[in-house]
Chimera marker file (.cmm) of the C-alpha trace (Angstrom):
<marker_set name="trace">
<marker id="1" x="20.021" y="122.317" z="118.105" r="1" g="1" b="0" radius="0.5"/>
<marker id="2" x="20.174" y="120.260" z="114.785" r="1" g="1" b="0" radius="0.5"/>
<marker id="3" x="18.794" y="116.668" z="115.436" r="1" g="1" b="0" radius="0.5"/>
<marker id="4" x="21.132" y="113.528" z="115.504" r="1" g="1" b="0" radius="0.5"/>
<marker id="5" x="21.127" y="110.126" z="113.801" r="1" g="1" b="0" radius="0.5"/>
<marker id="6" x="22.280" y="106.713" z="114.771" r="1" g="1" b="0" radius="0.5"/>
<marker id="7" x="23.361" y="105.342" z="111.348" r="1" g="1" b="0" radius="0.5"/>
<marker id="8" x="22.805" y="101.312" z="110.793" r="1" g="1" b="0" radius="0.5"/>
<marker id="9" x="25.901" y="99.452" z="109.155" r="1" g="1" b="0" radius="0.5"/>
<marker id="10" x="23.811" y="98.301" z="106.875" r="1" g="1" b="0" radius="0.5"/>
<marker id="11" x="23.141" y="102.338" z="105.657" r="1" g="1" b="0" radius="0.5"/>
<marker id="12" x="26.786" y="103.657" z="105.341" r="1" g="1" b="0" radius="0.5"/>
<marker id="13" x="27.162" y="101.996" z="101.693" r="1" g="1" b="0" radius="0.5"/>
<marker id="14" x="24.284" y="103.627" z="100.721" r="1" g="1" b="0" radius="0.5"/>
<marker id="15" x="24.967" y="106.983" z="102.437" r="1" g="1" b="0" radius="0.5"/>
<marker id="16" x="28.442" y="106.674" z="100.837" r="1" g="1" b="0" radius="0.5"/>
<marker id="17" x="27.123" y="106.449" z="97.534" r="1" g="1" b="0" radius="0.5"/>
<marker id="18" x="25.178" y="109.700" z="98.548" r="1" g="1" b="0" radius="0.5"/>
<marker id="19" x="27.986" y="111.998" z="99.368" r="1" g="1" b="0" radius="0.5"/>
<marker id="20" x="30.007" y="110.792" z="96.482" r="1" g="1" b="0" radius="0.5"/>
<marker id="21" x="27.023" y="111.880" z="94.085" r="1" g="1" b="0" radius="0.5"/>
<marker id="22" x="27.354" y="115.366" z="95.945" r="1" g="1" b="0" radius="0.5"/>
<marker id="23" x="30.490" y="114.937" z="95.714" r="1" g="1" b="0" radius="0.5"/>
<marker id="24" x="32.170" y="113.219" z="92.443" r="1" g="1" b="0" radius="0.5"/>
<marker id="25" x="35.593" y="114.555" z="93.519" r="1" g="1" b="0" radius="0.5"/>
<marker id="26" x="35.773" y="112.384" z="96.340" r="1" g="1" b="0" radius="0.5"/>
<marker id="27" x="34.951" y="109.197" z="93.847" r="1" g="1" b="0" radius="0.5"/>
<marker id="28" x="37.471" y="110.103" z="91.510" r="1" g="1" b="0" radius="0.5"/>
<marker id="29" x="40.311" y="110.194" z="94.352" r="1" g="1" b="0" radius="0.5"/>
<marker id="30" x="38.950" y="107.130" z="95.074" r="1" g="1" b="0" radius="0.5"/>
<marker id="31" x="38.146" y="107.453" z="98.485" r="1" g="1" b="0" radius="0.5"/>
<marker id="32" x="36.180" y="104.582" z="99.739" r="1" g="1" b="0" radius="0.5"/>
<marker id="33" x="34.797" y="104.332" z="103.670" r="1" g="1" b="0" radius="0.5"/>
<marker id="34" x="37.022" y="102.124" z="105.838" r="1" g="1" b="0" radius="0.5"/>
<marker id="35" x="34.939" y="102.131" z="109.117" r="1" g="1" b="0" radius="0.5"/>
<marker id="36" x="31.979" y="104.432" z="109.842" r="1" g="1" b="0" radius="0.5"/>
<marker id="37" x="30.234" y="104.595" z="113.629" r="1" g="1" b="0" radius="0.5"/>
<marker id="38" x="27.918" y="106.826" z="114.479" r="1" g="1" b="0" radius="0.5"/>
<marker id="39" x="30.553" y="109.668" z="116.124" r="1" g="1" b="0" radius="0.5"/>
<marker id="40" x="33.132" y="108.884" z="113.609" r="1" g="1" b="0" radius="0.5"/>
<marker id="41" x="34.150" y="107.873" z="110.191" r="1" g="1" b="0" radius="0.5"/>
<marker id="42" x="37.687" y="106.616" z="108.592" r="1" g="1" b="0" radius="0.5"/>
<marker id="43" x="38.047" y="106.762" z="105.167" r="1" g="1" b="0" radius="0.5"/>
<marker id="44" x="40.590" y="105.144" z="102.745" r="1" g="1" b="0" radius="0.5"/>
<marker id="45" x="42.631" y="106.301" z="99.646" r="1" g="1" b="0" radius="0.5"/>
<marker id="46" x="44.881" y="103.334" z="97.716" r="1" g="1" b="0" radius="0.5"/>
<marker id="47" x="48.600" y="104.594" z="96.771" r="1" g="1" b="0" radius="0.5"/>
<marker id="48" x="47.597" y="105.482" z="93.017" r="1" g="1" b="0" radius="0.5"/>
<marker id="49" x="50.648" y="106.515" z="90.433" r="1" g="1" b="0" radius="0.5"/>
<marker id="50" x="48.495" y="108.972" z="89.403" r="1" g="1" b="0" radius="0.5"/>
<marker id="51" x="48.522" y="110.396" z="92.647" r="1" g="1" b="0" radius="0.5"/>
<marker id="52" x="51.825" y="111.278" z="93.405" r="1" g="1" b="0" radius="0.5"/>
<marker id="53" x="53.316" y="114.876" z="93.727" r="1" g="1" b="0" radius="0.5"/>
<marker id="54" x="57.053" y="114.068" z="93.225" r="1" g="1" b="0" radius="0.5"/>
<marker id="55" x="58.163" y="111.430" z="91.165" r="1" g="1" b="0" radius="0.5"/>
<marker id="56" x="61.227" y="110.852" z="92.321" r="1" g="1" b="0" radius="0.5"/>
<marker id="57" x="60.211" y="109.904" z="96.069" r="1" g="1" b="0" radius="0.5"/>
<marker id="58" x="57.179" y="108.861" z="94.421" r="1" g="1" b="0" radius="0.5"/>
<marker id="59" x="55.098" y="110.471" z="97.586" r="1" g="1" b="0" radius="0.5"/>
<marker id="60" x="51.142" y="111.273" z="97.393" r="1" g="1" b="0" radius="0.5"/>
<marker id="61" x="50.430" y="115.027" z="96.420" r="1" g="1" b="0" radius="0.5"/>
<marker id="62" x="49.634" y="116.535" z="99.465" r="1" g="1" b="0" radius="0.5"/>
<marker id="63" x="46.320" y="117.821" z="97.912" r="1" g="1" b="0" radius="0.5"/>
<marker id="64" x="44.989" y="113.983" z="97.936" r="1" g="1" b="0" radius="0.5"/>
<marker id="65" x="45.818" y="114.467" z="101.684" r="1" g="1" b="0" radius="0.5"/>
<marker id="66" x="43.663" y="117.614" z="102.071" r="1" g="1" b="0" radius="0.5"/>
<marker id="67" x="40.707" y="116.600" z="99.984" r="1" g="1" b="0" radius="0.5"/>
<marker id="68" x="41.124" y="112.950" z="102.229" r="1" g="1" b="0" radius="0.5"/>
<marker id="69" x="40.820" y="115.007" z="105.410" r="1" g="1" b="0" radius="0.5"/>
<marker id="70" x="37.972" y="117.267" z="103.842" r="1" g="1" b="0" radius="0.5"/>
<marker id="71" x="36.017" y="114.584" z="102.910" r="1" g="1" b="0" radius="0.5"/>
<marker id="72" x="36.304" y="112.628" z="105.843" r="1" g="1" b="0" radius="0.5"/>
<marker id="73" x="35.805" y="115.343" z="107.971" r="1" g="1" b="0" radius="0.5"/>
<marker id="74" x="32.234" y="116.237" z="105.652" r="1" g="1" b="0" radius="0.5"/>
<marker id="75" x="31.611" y="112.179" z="106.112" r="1" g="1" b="0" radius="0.5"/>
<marker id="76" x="31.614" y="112.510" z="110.076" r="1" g="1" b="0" radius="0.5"/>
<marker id="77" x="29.112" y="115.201" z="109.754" r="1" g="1" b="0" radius="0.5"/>
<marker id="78" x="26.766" y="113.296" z="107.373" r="1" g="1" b="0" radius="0.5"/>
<marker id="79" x="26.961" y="110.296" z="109.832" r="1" g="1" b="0" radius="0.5"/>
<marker id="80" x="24.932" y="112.260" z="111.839" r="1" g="1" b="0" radius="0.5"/>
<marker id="81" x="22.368" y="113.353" z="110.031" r="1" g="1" b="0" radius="0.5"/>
<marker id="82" x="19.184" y="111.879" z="109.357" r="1" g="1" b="0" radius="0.5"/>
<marker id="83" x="20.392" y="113.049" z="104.879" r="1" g="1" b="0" radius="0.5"/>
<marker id="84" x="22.641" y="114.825" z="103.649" r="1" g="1" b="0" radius="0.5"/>
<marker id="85" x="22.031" y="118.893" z="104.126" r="1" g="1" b="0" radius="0.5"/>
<marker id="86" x="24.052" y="121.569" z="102.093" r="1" g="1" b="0" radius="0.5"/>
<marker id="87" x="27.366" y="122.943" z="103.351" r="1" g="1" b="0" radius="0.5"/>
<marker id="88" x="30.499" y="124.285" z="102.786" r="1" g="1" b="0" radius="0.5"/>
<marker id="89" x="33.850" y="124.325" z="104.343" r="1" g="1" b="0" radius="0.5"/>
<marker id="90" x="33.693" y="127.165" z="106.166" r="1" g="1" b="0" radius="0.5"/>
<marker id="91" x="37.619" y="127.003" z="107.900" r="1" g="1" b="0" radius="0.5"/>
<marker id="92" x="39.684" y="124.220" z="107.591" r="1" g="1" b="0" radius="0.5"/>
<marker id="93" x="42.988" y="123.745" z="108.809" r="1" g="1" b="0" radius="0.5"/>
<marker id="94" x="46.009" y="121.137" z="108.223" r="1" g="1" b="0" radius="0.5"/>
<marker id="95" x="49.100" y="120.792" z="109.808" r="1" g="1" b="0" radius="0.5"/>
<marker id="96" x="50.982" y="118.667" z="107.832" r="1" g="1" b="0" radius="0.5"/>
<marker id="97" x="53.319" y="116.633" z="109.996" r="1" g="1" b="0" radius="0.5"/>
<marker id="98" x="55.692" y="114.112" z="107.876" r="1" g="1" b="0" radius="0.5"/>
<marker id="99" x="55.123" y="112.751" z="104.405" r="1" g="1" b="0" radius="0.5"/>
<marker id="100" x="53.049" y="109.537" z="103.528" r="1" g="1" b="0" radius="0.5"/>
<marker id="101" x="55.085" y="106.921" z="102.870" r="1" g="1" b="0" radius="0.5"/>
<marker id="102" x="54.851" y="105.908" z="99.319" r="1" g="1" b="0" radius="0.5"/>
<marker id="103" x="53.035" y="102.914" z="98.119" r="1" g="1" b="0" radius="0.5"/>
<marker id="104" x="50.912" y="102.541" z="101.101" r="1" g="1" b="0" radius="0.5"/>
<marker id="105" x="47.018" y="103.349" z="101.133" r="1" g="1" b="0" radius="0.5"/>
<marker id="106" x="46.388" y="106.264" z="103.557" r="1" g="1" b="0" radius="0.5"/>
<marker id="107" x="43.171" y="106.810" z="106.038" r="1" g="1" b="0" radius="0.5"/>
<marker id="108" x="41.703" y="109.708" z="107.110" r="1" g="1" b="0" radius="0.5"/>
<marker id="109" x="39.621" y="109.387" z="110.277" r="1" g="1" b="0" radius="0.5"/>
<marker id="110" x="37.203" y="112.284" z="112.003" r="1" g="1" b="0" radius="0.5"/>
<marker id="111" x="35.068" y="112.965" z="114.664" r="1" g="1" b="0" radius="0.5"/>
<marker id="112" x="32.006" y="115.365" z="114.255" r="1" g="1" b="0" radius="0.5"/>
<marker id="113" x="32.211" y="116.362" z="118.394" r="1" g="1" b="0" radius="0.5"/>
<marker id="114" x="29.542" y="119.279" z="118.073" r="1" g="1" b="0" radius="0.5"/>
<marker id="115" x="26.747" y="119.823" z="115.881" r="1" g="1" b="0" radius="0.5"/>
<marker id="116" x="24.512" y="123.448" z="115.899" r="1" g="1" b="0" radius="0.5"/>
<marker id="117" x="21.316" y="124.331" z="113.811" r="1" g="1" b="0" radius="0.5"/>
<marker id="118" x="23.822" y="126.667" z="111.225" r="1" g="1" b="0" radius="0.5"/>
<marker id="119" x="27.585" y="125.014" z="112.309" r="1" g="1" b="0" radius="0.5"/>
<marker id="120" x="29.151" y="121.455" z="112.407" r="1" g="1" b="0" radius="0.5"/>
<marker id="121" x="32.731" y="121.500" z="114.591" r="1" g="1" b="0" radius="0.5"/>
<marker id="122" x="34.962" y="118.242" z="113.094" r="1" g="1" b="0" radius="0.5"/>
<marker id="123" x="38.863" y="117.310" z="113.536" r="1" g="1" b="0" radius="0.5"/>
<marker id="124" x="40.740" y="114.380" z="112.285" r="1" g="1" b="0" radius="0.5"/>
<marker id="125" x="44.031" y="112.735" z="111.329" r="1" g="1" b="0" radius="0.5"/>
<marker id="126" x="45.435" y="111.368" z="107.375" r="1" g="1" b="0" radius="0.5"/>
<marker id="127" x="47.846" y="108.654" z="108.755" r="1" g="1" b="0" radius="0.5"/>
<marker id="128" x="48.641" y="104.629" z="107.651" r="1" g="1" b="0" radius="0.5"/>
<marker id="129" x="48.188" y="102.440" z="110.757" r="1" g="1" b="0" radius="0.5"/>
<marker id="130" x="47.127" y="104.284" z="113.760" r="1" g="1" b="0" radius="0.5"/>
<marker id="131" x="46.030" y="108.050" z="114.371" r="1" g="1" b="0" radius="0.5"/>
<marker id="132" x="48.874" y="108.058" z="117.083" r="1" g="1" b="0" radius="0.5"/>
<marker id="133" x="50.940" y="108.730" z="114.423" r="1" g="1" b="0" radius="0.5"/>
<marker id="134" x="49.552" y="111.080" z="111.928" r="1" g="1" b="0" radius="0.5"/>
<marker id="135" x="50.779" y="112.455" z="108.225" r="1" g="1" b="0" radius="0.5"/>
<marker id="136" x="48.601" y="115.200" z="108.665" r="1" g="1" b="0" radius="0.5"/>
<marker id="137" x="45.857" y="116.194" z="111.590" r="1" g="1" b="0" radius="0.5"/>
<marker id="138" x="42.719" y="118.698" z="110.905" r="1" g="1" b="0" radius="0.5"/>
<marker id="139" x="40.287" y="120.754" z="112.439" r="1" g="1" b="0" radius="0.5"/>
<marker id="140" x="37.333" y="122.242" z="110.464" r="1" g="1" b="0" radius="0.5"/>
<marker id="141" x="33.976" y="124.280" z="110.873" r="1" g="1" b="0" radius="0.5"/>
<marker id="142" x="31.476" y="123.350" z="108.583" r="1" g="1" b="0" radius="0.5"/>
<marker id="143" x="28.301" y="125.731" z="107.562" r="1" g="1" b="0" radius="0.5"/>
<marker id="144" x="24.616" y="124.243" z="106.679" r="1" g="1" b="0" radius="0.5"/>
<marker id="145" x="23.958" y="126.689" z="103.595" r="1" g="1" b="0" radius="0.5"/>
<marker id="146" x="20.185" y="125.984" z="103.350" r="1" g="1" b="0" radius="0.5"/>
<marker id="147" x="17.168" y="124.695" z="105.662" r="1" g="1" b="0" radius="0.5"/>
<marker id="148" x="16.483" y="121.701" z="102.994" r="1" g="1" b="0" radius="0.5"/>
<marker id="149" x="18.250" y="119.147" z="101.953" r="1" g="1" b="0" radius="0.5"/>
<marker id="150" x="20.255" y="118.428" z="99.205" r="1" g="1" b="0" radius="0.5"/>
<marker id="151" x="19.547" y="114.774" z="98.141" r="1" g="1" b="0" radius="0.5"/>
<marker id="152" x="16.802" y="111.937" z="100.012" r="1" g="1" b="0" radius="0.5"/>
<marker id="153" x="17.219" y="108.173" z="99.726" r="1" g="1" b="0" radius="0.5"/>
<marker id="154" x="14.589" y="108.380" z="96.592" r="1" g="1" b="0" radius="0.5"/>
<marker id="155" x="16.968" y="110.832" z="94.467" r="1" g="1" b="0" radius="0.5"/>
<marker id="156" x="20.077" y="108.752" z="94.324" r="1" g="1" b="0" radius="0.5"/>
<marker id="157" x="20.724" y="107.314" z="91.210" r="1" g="1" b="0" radius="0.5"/>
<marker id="158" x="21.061" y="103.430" z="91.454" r="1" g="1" b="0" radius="0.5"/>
<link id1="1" id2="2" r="1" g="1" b="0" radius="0.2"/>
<link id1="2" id2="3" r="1" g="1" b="0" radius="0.2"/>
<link id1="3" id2="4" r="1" g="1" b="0" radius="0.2"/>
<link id1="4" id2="5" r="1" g="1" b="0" radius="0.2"/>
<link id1="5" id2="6" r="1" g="1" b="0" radius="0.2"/>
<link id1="6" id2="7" r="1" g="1" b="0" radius="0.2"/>
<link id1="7" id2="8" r="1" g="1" b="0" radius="0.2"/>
<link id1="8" id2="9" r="1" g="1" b="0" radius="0.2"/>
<link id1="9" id2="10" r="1" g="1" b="0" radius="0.2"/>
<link id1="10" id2="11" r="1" g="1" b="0" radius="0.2"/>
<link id1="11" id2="12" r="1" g="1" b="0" radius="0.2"/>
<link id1="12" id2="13" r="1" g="1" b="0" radius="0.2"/>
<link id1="13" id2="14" r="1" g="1" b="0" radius="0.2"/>
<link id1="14" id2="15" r="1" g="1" b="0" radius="0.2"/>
<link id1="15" id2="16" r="1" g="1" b="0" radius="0.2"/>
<link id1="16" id2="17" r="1" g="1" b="0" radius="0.2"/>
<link id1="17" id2="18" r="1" g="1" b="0" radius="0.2"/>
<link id1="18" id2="19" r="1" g="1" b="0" radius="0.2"/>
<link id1="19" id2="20" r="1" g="1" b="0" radius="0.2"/>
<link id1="20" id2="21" r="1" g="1" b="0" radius="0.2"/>
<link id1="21" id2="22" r="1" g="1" b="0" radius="0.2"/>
<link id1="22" id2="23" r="1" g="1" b="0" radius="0.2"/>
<link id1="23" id2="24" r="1" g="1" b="0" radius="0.2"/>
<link id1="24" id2="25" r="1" g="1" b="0" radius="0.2"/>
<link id1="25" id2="26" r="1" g="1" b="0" radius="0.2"/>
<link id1="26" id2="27" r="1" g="1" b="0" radius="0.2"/>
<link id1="27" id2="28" r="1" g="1" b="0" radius="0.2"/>
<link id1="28" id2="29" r="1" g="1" b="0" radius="0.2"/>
<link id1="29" id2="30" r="1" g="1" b="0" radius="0.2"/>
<link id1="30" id2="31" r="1" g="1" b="0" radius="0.2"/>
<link id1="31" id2="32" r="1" g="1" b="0" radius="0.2"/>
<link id1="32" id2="33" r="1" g="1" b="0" radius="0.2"/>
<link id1="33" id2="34" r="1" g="1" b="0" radius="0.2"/>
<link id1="34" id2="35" r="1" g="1" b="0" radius="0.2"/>
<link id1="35" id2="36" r="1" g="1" b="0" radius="0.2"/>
<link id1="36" id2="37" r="1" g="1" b="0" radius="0.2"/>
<link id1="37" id2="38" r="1" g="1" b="0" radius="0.2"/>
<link id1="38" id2="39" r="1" g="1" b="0" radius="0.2"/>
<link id1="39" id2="40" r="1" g="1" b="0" radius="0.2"/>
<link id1="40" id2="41" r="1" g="1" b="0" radius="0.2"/>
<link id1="41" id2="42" r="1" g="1" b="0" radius="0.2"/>
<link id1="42" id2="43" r="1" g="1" b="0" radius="0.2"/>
<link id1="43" id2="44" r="1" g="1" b="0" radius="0.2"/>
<link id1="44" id2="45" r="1" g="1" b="0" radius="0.2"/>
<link id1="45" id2="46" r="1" g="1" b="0" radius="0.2"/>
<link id1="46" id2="47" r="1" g="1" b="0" radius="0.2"/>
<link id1="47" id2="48" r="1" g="1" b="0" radius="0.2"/>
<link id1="48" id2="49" r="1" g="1" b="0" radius="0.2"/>
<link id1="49" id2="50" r="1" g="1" b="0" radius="0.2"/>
<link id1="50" id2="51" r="1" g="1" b="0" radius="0.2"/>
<link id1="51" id2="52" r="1" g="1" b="0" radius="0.2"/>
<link id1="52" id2="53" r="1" g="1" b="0" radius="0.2"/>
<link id1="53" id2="54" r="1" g="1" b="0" radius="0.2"/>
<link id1="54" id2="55" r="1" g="1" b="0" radius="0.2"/>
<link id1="55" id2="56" r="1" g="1" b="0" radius="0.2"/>
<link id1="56" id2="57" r="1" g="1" b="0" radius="0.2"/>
<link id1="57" id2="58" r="1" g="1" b="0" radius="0.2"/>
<link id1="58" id2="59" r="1" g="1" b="0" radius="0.2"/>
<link id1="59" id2="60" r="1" g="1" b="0" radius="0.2"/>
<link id1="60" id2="61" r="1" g="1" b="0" radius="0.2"/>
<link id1="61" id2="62" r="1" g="1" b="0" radius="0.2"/>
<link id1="62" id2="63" r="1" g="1" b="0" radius="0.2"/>
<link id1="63" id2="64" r="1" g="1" b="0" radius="0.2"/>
<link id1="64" id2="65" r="1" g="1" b="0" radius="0.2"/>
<link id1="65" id2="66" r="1" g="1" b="0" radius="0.2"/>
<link id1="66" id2="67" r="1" g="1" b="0" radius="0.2"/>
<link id1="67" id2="68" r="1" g="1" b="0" radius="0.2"/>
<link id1="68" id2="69" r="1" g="1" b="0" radius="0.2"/>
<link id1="69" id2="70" r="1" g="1" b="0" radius="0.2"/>
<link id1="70" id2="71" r="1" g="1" b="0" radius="0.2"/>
<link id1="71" id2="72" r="1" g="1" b="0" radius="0.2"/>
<link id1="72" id2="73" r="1" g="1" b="0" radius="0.2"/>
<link id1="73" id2="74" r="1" g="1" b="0" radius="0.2"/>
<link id1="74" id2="75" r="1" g="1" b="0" radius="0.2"/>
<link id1="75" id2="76" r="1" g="1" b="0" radius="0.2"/>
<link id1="76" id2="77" r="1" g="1" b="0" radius="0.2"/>
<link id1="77" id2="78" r="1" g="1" b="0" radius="0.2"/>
<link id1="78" id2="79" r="1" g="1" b="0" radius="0.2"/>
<link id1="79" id2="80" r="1" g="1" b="0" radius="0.2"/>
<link id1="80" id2="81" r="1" g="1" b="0" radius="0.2"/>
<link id1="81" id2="82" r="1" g="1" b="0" radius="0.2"/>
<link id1="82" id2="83" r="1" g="1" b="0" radius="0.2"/>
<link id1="83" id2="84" r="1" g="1" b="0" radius="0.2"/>
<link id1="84" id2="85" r="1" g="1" b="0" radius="0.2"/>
<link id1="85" id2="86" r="1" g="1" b="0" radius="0.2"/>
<link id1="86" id2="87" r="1" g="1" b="0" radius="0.2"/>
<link id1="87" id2="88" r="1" g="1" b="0" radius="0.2"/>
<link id1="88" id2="89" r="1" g="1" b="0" radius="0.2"/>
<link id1="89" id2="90" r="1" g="1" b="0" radius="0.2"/>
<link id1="90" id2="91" r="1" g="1" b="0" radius="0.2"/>
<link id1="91" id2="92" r="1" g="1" b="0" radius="0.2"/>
<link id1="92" id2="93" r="1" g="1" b="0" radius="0.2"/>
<link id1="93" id2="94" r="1" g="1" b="0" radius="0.2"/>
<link id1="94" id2="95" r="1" g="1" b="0" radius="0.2"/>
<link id1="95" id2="96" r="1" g="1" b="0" radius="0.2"/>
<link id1="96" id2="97" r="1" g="1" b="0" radius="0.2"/>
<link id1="97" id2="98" r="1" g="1" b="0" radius="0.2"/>
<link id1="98" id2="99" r="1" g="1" b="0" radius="0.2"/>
<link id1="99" id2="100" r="1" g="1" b="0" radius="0.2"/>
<link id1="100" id2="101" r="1" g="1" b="0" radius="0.2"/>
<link id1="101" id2="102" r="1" g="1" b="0" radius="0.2"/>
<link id1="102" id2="103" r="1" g="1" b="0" radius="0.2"/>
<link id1="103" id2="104" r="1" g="1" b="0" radius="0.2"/>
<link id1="104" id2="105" r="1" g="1" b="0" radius="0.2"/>
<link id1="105" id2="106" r="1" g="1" b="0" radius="0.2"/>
<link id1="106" id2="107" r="1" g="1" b="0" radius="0.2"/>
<link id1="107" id2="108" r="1" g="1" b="0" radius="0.2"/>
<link id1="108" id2="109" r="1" g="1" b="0" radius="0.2"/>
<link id1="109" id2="110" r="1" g="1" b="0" radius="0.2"/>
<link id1="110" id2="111" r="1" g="1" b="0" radius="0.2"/>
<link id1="111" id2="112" r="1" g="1" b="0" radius="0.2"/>
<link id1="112" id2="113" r="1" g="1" b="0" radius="0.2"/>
<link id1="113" id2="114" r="1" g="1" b="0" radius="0.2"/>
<link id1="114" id2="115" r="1" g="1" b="0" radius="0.2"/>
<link id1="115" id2="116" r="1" g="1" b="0" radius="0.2"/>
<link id1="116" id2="117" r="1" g="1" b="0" radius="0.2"/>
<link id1="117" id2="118" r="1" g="1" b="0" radius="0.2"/>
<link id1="118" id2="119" r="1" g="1" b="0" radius="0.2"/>
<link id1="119" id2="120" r="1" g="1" b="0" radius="0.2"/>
<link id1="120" id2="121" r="1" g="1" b="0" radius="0.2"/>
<link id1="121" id2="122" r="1" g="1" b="0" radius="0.2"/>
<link id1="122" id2="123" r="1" g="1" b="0" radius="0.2"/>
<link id1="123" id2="124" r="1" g="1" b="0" radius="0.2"/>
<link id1="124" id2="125" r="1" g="1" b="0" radius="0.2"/>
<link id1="125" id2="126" r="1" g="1" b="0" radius="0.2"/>
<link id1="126" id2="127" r="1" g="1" b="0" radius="0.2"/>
<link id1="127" id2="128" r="1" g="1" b="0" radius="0.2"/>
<link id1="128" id2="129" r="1" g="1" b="0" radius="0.2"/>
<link id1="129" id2="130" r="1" g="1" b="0" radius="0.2"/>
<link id1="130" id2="131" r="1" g="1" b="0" radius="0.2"/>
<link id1="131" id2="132" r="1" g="1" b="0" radius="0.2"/>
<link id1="132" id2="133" r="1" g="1" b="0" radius="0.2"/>
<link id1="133" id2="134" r="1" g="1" b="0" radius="0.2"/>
<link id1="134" id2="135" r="1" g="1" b="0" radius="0.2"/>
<link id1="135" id2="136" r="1" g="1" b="0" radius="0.2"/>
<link id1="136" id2="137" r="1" g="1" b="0" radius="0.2"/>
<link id1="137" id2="138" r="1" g="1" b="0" radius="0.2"/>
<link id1="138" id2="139" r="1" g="1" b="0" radius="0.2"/>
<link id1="139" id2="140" r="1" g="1" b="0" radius="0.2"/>
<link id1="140" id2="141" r="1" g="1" b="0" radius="0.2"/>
<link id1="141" id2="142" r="1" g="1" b="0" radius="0.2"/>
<link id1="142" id2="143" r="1" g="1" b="0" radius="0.2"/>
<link id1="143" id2="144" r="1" g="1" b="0" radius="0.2"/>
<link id1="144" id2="145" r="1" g="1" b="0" radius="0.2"/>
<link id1="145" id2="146" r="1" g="1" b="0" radius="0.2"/>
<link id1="146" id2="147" r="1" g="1" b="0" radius="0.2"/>
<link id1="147" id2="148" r="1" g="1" b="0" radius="0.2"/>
<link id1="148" id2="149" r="1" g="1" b="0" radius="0.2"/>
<link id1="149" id2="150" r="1" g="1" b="0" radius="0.2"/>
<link id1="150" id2="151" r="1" g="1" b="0" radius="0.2"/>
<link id1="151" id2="152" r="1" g="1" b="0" radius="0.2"/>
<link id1="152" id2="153" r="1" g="1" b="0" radius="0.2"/>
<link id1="153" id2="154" r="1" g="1" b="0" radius="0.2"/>
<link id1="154" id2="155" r="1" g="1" b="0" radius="0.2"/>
<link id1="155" id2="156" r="1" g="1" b="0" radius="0.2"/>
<link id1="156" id2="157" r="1" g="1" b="0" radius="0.2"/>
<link id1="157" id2="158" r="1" g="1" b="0" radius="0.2"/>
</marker_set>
């Protein structure tokens, strides 16, 4: 069974910066965290022009959406761990439910609900105000690809 950790508020900026030094995709997108606990995480993306998949309804590309949810989903994961440990997206599925409505920033929330020495189980929801009413909901199975991990507080760059 792969250990858990209670993250401190006071850690989450710096574990953020963390995962989006793994990750530089995530802090181009310019997802930010909204609200991290230790069982969950909710993310944020601001509407961005540069965003959009159709100008004429001026909607979000629903790629921002999956790479929201992915990252969110990795986030939850990395809220319980004790640093961040190599994985990959092993399955990942999105139902996409309605469009985002444009000019609004969008969150993507997730729950990491089982953890396992090789496998992390996640699900979430992309949606504006409340996860009652989702854009997009997600389930995902995440695989540790190595024993060691990839980054400790010492190797972030400042």
């Amino acid at each position: 069974m792969t250990e858990t950790h209670i993250i401190k508020e006071e850690e989450i900026a710096k574990r953020w910066q963390k995962f989006a030094h793994v990750s530089p995709y995530n802090r181009e997108l310019g997802f930010l965290p909204h609200a991290v606990h230790t069982d969950w995480c909710v993310l944020k993306v601001e509407y961005q022009e540069a965003l959009v998949g159709d100008p004429q309804t001026r909607v979000l590309h629903g790629g921002v959406i999956t790479a929201l949810l992915d990252a969110a989903l990795g986030f939850a994961i990395f809220v319980k761990l004790p640093e961040i440990r190599p994985m990959a997206t092993l399955d990942l599925r999105i139902d996409y439910l309605k469009p985002a409505t444009p000019g609004r920033a969008i969150l993507g929330g997730a729950v990491c609900y089982k953890l396992t020495a090789e496998l992390a189980f996640v699900r979430g929801a992309a949606y504006h105000d409340t996860p009652d009413d989702p854009i997009a909901t997600a389930v995902g199975i995440y695989m540790f690809t190595s024993g060691r991990p990839v980054l400790r507080n010492e190797d972030v760059p400042r």
